[in-house]
N, C-alpha and C positions, 0 to 999 in steps of 0.2 A: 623064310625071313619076312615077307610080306605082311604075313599073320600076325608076326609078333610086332611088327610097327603099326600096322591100322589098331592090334591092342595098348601099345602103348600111348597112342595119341589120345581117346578116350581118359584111360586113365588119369594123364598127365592133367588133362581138361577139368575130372569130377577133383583129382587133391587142390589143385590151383581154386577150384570153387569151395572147398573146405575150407582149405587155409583161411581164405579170406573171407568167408560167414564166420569163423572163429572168436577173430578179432574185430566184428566192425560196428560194437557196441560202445558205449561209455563206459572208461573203467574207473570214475569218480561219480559223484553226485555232491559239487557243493550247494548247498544250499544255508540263507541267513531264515531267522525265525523272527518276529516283532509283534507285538499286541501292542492296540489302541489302548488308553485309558482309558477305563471304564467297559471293556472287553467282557460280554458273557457275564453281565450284569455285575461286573465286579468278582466273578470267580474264575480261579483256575481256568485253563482250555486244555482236554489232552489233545494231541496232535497224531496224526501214525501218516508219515510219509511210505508210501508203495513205490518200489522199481518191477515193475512187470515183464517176465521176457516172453509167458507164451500167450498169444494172442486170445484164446479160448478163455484163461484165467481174467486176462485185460478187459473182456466183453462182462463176465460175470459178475466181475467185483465195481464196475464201472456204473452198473443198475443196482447199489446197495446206496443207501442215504447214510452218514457218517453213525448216527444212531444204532441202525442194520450191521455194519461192519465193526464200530466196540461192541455190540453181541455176543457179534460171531468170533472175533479177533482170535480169539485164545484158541476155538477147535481151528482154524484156517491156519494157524500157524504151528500147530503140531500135525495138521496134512499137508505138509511142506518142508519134507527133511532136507535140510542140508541148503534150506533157499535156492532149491528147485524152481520153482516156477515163477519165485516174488523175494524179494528184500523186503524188510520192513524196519519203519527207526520209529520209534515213540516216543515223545517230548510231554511233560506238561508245561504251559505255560500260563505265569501270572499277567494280567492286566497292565500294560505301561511296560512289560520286559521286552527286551533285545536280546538273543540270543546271536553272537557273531555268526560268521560265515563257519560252517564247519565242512571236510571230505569225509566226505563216507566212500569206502571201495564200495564198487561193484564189480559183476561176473564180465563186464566186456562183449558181452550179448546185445544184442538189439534190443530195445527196452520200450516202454511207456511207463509213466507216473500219475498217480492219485495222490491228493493230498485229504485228508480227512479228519474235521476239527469238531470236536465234541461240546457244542454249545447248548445250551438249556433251551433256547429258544427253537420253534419250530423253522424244518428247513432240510433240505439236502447234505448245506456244510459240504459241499465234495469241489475238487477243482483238477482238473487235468492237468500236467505239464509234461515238458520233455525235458527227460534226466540229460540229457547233451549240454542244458545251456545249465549257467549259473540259475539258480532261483533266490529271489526273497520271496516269502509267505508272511502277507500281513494278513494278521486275525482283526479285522473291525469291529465295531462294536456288538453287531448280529451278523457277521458271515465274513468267511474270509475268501484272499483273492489273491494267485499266485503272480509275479513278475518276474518275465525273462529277463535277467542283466546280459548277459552275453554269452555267447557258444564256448564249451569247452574249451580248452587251449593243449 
């Protein structure tokens, strides 16, 4: 009997640590969208917001300049079935627009965010955020810059 309690103690220990890696992710991303007038010389911006759940993909995509990643967008996002490793939401936005608050689901994983804005101008264009809190993404007139409004609720 001994045997089979020191095995269940373990075990009890490794489901109790599953359960809750399972869930200890965000399972929304609100985020608002807004461009300056005069935004990107007066054109369009696309936008591709990133939720990242494994860390390796986080490191990789985090050293591409927003130019580098619309390149690649298209093959990176058919080596990602089933939004495996990343979410992705792509906007375009005009100059002077508001896009309200919108929920995007996500997997409920632990995550990190890229935001990456396709401006004519030279630059990076990239911005880090944490999918947990609310974001606005203002696109300024050569670069944008993301703000945490508050933690998930």
């Amino acid at each position: 009997m001994s045997r089979i309690a020191s095995f269940g103690r373990p075990l009890l220990l490794l489901l109790a640590t599953l359960a809750s890696a399972c869930g200890s992710g965000p399972t929304q991303l609100r985020v608002t969208l807004e461009s300056e007038r005069g935004a990107n010389d007066d054109s369009p911006i696309p936008v591709t917001i990133l939720v990242i759940y494994e860390d390796s993909v986080f490191d990789e995509l985090s050293r591409l300049s927003a130019s580098e990643w619309f390149e690649q967008a298209e093959q990176r996002k058919r080596d990602n079935p089933e939004g495996a490793s990343f979410d992705a939401i792509t906007r375009e936005i005009l100059p002077g627009q508001r896009i309200k608050e919108q929920s995007i689901e996500l997997a409920g994983r632990q995550a990190d965010g890229l935001v990456f804005a396709g401006y004519t101008a030279p630059g990076r264009h990239r911005a880090r955020f944490n999918p947990a809190k609310r974001i606005l993404v203002v696109l300024g007139v050569d670069d944008l810059t993301v703000v945490d409004l508050a933690e998930e609720e």
